[in-house]
VOVEXBA-583089 format. One record per residue (C-alpha): residue in three letters; residue number from 1; x, y, z. Coordinates in Angstrom, 1 decimal, padded with zeros to 4 digits. Each point is the difference from the previous one (the first is absolute). Layout:
% VOVEXBA-583089
tivo  guke  px  py  pz
ALA  NUM  X  Y  Z .
...
This chain:
% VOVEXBA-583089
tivo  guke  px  py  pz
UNK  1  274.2  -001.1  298.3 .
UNK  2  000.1  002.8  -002.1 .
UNK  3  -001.1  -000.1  -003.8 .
UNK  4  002.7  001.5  -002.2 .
UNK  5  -001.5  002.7  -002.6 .
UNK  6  -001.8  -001.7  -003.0 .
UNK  7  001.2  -003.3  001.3 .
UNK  8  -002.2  -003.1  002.0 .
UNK  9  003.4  -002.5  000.4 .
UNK  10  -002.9  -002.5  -001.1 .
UNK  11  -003.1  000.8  002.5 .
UNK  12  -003.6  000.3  -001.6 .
UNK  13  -001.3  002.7  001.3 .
UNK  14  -004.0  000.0  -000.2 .
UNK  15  -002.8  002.1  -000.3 .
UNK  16  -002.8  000.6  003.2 .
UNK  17  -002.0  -001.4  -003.0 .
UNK  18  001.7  -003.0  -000.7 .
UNK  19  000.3  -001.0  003.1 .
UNK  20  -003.4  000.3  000.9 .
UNK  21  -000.9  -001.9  -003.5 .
UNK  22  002.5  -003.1  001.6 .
UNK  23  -001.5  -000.2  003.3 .
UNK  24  -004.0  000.0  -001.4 .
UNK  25  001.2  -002.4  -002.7 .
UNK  26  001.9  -002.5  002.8 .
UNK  27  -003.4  000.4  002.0 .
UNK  28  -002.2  -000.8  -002.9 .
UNK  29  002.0  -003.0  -000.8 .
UNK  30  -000.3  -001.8  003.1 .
UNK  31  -003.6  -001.7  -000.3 .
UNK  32  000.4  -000.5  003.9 .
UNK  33  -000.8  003.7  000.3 .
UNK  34  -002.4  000.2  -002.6 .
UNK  35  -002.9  -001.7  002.3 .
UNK  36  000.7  000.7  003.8 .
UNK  37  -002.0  -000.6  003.4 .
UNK  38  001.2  002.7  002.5 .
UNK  39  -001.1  000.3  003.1 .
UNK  40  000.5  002.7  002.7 .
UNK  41  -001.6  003.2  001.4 .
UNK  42  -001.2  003.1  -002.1 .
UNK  43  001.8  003.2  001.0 .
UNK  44  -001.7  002.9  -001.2 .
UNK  45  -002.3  000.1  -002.7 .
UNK  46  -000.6  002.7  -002.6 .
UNK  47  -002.6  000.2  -003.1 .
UNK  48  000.7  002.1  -002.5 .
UNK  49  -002.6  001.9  -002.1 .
UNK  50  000.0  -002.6  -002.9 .
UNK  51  -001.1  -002.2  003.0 .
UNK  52  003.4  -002.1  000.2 .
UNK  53  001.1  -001.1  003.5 .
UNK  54  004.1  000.2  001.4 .
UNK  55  000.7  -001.2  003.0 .
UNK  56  003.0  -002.3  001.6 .
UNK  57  -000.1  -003.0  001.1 .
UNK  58  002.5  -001.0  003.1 .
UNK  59  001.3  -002.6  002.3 .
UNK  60  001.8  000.3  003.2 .
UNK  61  003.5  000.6  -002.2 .
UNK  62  -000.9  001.4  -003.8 .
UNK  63  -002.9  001.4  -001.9 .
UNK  64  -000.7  000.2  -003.6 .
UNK  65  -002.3  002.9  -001.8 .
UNK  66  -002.9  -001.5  -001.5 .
UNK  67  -002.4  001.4  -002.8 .
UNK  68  -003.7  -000.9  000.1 .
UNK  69  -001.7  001.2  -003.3 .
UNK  70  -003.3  001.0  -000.5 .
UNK  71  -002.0  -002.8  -002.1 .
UNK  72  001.7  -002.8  002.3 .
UNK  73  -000.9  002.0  003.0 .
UNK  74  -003.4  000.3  -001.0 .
UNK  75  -000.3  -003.6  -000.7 .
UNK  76  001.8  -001.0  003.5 .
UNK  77  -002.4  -000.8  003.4 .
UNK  78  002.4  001.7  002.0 .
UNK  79  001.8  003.4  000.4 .
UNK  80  003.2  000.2  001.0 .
UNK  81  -000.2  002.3  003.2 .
UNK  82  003.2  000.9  001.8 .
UNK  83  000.7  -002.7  003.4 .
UNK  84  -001.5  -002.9  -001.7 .
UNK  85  001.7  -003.0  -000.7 .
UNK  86  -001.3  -001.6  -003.7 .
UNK  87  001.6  -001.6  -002.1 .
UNK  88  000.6  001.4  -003.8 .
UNK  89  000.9  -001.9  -003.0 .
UNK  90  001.4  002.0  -003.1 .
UNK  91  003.6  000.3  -001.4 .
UNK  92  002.5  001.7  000.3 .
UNK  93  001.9  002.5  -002.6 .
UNK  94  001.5  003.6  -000.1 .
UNK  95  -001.7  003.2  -000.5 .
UNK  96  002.6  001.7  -002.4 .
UNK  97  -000.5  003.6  000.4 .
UNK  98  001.1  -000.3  004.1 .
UNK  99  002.3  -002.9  -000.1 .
UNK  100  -002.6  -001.9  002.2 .
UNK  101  -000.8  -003.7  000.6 .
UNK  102  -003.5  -000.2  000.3 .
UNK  103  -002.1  -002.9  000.6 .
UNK  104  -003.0  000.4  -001.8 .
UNK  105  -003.3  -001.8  001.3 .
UNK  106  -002.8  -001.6  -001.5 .
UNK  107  -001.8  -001.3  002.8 .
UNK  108  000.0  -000.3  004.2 .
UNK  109  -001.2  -001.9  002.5 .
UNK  110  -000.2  000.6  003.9 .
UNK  111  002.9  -001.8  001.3 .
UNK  112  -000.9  -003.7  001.3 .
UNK  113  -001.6  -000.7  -003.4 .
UNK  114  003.3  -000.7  -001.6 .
UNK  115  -000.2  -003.8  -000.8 .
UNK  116  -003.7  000.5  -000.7 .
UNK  117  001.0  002.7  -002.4 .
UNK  118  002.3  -001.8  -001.3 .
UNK  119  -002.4  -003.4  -000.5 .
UNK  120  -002.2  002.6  -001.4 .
UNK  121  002.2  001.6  -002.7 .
UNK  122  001.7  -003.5  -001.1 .
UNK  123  -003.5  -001.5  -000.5 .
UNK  124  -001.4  003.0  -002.1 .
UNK  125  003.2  -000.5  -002.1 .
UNK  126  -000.1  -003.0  -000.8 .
UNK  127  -004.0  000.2  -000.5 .
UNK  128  000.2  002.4  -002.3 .
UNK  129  002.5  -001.7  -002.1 .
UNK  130  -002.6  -002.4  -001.0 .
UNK  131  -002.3  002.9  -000.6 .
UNK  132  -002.7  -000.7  002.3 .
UNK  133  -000.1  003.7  000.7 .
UNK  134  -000.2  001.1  -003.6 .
UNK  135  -002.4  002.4  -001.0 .
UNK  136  -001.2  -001.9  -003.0 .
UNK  137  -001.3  -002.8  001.6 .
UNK  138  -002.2  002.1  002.3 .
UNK  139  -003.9  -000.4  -001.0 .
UNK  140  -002.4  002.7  -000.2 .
UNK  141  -002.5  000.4  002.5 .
UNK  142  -004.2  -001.0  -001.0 .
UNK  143  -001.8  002.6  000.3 .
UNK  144  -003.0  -001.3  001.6 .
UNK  145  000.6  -003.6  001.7 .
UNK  146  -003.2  -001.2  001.5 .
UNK  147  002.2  -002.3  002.5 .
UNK  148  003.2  001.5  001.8 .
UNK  149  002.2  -002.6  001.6 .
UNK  150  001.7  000.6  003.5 .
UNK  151  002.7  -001.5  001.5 .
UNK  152  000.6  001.4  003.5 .
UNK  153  -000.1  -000.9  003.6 .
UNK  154  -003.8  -000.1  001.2 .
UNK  155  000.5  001.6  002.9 .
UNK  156  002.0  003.0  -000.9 .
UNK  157  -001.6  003.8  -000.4 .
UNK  158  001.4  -000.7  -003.5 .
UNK  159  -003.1  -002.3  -001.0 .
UNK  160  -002.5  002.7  001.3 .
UNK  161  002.0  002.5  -001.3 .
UNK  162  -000.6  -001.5  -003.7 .
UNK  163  -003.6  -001.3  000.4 .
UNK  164  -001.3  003.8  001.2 .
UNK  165  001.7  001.2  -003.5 .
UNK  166  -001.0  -002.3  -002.1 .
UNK  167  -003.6  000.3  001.2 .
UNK  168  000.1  004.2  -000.1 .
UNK  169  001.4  -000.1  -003.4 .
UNK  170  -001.3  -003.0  -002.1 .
UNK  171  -002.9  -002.2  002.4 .
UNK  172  -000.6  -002.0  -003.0 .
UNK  173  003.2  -002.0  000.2 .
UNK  174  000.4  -003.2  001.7 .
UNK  175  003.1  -000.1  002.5 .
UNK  176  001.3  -004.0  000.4 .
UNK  177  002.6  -000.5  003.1 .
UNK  178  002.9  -001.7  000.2 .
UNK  179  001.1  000.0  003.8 .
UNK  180  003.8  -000.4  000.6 .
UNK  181  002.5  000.8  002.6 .
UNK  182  002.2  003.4  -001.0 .
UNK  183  002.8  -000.2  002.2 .
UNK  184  002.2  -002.3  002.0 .
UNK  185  002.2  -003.2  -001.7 .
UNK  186  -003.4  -001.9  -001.0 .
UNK  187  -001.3  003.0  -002.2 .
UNK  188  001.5  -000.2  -003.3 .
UNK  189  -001.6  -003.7  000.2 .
UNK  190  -002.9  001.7  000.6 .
UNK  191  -000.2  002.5  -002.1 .
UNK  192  000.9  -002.0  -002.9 .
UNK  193  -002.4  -002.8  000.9 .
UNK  194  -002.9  002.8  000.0 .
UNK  195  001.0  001.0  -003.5 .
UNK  196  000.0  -003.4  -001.0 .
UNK  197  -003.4  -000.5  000.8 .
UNK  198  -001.6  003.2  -001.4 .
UNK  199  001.9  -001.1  -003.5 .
UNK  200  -001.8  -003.7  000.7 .
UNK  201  -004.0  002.0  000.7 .
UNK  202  000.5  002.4  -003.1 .
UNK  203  000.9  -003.6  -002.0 .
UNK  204  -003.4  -002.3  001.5 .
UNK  205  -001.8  003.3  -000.5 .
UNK  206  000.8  000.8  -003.6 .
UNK  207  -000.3  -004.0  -001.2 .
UNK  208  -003.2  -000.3  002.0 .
UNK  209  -001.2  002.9  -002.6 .
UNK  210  -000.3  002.6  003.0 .
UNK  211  002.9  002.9  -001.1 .
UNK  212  -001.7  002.5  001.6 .
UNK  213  000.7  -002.1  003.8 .
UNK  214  004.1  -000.2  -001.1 .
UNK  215  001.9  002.7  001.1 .
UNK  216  000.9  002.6  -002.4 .
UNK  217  002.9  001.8  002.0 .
UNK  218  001.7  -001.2  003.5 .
UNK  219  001.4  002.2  002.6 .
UNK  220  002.8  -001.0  002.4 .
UNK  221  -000.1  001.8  003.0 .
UNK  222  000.8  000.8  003.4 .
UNK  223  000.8  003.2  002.0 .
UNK  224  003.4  001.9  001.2 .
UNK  225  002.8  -001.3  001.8 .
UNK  226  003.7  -000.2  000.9 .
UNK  227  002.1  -001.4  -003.0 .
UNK  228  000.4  -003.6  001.9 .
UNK  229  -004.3  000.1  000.3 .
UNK  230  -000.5  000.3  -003.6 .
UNK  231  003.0  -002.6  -001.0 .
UNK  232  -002.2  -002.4  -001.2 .
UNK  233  -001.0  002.0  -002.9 .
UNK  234  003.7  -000.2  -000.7 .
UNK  235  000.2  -003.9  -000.3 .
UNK  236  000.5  -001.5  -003.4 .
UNK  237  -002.9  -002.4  -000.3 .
UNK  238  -002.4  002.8  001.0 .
UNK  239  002.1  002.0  -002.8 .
UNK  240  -000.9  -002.6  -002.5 .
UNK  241  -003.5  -000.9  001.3 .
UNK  242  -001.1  004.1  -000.9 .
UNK  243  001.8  -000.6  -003.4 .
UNK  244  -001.5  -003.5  -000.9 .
UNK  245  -003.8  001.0  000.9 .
UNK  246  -002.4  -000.2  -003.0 .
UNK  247  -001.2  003.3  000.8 .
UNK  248  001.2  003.8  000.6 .
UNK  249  001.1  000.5  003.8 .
UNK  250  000.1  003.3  001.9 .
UNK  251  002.4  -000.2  002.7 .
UNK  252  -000.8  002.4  002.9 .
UNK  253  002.4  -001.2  002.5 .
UNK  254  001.0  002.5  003.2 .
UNK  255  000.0  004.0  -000.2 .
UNK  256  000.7  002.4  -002.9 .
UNK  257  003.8  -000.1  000.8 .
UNK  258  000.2  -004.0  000.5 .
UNK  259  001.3  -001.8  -003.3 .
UNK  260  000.3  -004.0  -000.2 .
UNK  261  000.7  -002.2  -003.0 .
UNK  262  -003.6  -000.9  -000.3 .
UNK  263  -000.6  003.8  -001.1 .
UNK  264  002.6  -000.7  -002.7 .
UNK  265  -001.3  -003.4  -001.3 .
UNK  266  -003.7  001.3  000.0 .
UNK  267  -002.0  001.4  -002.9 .
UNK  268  -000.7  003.3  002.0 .
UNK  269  001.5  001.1  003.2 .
UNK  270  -002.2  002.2  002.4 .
UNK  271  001.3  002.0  003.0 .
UNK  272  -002.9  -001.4  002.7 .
UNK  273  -002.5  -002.7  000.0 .
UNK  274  -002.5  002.2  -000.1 .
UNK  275  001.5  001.8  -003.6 .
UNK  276  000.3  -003.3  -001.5 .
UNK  277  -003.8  -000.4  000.6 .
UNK  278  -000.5  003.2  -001.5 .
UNK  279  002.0  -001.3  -002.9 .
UNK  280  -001.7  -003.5  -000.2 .
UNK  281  -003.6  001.8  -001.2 .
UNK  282  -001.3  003.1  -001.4 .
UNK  283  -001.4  003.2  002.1 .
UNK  284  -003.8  -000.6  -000.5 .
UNK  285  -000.4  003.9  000.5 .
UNK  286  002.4  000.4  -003.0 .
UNK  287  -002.4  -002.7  -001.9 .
UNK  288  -003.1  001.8  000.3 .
UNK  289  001.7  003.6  -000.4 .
UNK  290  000.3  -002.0  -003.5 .
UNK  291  -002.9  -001.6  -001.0 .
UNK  292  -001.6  003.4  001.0 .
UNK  293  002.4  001.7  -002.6 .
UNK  294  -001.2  -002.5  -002.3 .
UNK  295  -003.0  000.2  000.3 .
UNK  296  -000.2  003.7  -000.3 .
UNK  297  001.8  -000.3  -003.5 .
UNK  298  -002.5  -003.2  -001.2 .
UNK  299  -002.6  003.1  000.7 .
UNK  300  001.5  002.3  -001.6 .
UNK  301  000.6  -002.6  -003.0 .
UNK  302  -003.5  -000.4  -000.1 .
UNK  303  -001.2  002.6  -000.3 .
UNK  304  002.0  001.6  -002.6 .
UNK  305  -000.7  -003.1  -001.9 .
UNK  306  -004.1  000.9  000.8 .
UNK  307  000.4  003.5  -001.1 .
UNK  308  000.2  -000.6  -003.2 .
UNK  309  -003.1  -002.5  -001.2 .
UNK  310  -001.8  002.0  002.6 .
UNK  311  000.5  003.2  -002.5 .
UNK  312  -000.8  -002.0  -002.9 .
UNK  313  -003.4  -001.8  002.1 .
UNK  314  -000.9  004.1  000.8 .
UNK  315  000.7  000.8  -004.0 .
UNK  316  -002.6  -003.0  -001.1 .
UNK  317  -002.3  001.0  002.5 .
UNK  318  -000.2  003.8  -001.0 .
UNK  319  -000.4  -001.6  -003.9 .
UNK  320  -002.7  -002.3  001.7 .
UNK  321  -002.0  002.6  000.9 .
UNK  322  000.1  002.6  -002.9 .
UNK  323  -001.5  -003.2  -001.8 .
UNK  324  -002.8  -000.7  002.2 .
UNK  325  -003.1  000.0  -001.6 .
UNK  326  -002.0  002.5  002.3 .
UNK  327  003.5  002.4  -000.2 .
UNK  328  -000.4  -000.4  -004.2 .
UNK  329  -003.7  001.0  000.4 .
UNK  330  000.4  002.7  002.0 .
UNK  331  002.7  001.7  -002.1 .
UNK  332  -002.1  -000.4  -003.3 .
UNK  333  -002.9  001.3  001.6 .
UNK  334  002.6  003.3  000.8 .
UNK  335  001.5  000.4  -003.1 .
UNK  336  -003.8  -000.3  -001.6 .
UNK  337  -000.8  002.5  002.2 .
UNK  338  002.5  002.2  -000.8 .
UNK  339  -000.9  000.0  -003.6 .
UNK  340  -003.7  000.4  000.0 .
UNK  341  000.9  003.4  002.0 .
UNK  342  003.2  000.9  -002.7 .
UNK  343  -003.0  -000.5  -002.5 .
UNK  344  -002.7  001.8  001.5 .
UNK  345  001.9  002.9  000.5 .
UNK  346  001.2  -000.2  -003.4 .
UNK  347  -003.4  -000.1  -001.4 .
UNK  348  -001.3  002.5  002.3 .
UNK  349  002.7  002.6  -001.0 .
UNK  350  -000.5  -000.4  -003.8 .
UNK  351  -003.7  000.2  000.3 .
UNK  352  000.2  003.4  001.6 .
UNK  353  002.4  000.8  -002.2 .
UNK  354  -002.5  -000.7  -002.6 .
UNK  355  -002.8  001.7  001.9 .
UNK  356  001.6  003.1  000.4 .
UNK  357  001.5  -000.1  -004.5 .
UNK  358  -003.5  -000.6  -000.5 .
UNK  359  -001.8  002.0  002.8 .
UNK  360  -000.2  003.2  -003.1 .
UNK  361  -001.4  -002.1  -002.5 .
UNK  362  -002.7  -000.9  001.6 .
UNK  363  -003.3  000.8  -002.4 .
UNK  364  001.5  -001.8  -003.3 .
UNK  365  001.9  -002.8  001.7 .
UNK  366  -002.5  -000.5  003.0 .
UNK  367  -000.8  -003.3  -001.6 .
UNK  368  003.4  -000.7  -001.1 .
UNK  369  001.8  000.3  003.7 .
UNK  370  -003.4  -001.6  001.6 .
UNK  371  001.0  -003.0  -002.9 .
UNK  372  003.7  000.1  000.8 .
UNK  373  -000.2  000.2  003.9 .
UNK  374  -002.3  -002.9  000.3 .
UNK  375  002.4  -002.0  -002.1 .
UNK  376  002.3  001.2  002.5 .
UNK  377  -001.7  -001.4  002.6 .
UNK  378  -001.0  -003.6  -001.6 .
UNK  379  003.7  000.2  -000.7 .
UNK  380  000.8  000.8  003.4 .
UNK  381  -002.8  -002.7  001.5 .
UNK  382  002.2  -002.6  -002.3 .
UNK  383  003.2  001.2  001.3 .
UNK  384  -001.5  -000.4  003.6 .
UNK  385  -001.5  -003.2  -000.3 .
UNK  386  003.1  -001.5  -001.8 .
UNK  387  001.8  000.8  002.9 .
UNK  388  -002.3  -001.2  002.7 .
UNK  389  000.1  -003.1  -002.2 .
UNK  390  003.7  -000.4  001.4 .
UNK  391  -001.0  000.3  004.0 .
UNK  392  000.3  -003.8  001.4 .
UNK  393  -002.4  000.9  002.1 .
UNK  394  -002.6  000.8  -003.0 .
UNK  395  -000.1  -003.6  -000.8 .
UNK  396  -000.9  -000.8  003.6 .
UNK  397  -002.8  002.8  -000.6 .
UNK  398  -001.8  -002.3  -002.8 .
UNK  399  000.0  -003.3  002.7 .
UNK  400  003.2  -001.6  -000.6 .
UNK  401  002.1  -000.6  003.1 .
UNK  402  003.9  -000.9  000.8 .
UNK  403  000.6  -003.9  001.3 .
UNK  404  002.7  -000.8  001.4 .
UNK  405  001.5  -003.4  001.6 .
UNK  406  001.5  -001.0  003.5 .
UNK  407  003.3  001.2  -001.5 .
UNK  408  -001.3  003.3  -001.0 .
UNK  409  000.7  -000.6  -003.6 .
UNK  410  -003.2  000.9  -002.2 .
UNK  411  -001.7  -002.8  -001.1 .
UNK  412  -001.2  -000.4  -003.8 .
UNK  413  -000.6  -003.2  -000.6 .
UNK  414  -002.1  -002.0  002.6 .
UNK  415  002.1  -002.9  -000.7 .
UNK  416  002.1  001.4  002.2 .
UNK  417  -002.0  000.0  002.8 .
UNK  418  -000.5  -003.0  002.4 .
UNK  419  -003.1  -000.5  002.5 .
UNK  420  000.3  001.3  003.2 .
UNK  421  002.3  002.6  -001.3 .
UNK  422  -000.3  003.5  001.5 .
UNK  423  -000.3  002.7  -001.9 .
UNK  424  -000.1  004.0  -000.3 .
UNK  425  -002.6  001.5  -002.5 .
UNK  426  000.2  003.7  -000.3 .
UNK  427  -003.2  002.2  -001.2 .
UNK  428  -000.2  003.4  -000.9 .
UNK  429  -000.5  000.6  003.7 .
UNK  430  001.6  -002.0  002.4 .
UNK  431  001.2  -003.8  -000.1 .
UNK  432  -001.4  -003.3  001.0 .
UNK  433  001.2  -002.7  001.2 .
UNK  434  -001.4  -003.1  -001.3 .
UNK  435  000.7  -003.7  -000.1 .
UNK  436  000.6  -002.7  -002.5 .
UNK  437  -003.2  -003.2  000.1 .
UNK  438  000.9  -001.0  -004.1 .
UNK  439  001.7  000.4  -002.8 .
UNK  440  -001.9  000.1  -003.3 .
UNK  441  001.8  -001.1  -003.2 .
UNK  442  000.7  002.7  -002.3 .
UNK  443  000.0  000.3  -003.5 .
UNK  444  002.8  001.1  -002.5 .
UNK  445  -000.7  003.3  -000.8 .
UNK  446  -001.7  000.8  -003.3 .
């Protein structure tokens, strides 16, 4: 048919855009394509830079391009990998720009795993609706339990695994087991059986007055496996078991890539058994790295906090000292010194300046200058005496003597003395030591 010239005879004719706006908006409409389980083989597989994988997934009739993104790529155990069969669930839509269904996934599984999967992802669901997996109900970790409960199969590498951490990094903590079976149909019995009981010990424990015995953090454990080994981690009553216990639980179940609704419904997930001990207590190393920091700073504290009565001790004992009695003397006895020999030469210069006025005079005022220099002198005898009057030491000349008591004070009153006391009596020469047999009363002085 052909269209007449500015005329449609009634057809709408679209847009590439419109069309492609229909067909993503039929697509998004249908909630049966909005969460899909595919399963066939991956064709080739490219990864972009952004770290995005494309790659097509076929059967032995059709194929369909897929789109991996990064964060749920990261997250997934597997990578798809051109030949092998998994299966992916995701949704489908339409990539506008080149007109293309794509079926977008959010997570795969080798192929075989399907119902599994499927178990798996129905469970979680329905789990999480009754927010067992929040994050708000997760419990924070103690920081130094002294008991650590276990829950794990005896015989396992797992259980040594977590005792030769535990023991490198914190020895002082207790470790109680709880033996249980980790895989085959009688293990989530088992497992939730072995919780039960460590809940029941950290109760007796804690009402016989013995909190230190109860454990302070449980670890669920076991190691890797295939998805149908670790299944019992998956069952519901092991689910609710990790969520009900009165304490935090670390679940370390399988490998690093291995995730199982216990991880989800407990208070900390860790990617081995052997990080979940490492989570359970604290790196003793790191501890005493600490305390050594610590104690460094206490030091340092301390002794700024000394430095400053330790000046002000220095200060009282440098007053101390100028007042000692021995340190008074001896700087009286100096300055007396120096003025006897400020007068002397005083006297001394004015007398021979007198000499010398008087030395041409010397027939009519012979008697005059012989008068006036011997009053000089008496003068100057005077002088000399006064000043040898003010030498401590003069006083100890005439007989006296210095006393002084165990404490070194001088004593002055012998009231003050007590028999037996030793004391320190200092003479003009020398000092002697001398003991106290009595005290005689002393009178008031008149």
């Amino acid at each position: 048919m052909t269209l007449p010239p500015g005329g449609t005879f009634g057809v709408r004719i679209l847009t590439v855009s419109e069309l492609t706006l229909r067909i993503r908006e039929a697509l998004r409409a249908d909630e049966g394509l909005r969460d899909l389980w595919l399963e066939g083989e991956v064709g080739r597989v490219t990864v972009s830079s952004a770290g995005h994988a494309y790659f097509t997934l076929k059967d032995e009739r059709a194929q369909i391009d897929c789109v991996f993104f990064r964060d749920e790529r990261l997250m997934s155990a597997f990578e798809p990998r051109a030949g092998l069969r998994i299966v992916a669930h995701g949704r489908l839509d339409l990539f506008e720009p080149q007109g293309r269904v794509q079926f977008y996934v959010e997570s795969i599984q080798p192929a075989g795993f399907g119902d599994l999967a499927l178990r798996f992802e129905e469970l979680k669901a329905r789990l999480a609706a009754e927010g067992l997996f929040d994050a708000a109900r997760k419990r924070p970790l103690p920081v130094r339990p002294a008991t650590v409960g276990i829950a794990t199969s005896p015989t396992g590498a797992v259980w040594h695994d977590i005792r030769t951490v535990l023991a490198r990094r914190w020895p002082l903590t207790r470790v109680v087991l709880a033996p249980c079976q980790v895989q085959g149909d009688a293990a989530p019995r088992s497992i939730v059986g072995a919780l039960r009981r460590l809940a029941r010990y950290g109760a007796t424990m804690r009402a016989e007055g013995r909190p230190d015995l109860a454990p302070g953090v449980v670890i669920l454990a076991r190691g890797g496996g295939s998805l149908e080994d670790l299944w019992p981690f998956n069952d519901e009553a092991v689910v609710r078991a990790v969520v009900e216990h009165p304490v935090p639980v670390i679940c370390g179940v399988g490998h690093e890539v291995d995730v199982t609704l216990a991880d989800f419904a407990a208070d900390v997930r860790a990617p081995t058994p052997s990080a979940a001990a490492e989570l359970a207590v604290p790196d003793r190393a790191a501890v005493l790295g600490d305390l050594a920091l610590l104690a460094r700073r206490l030091a340092r504290g301390a002794q700024a906090s000394l430095l400053g009565p330790r000046q002000l001790l220095a200060e009282e004992r440098r007053a101390l000292e100028r007042l000692r009695p021995d340190a008074v003397l001896a700087a009286e006895r100096q300055r007396a010194g120096l003025l006897l020999d400020r007068a002397t030469r005083t006297l001394v210069a004015r007398l021979a300046a007198e000499t010398e006025r008087l030395s041409g005079t010397r027939g009519r005022l012979a008697d005059h200058v012989a008068r006036s220099v011997a009053r000089r002198l008496a003068t100057l005898e005077a002088l000399a005496a006064g000043l040898g009057a003010l030498d401590p030491f003069a006083t100890l000349e005439r007989g006296y003597a210095i006393v002084r008591g165990p404490d070194g004070a001088i004593l002055r009153d012998a009231a003050r003395a007590r028999p037996r006391d030793e004391l320190a009596i200092r003479l003009a020469r020398g000092e002697l030591g001398a003991r106290v047999e009595r005290v005689i009363a002393t009178e008031e002085p008149r």
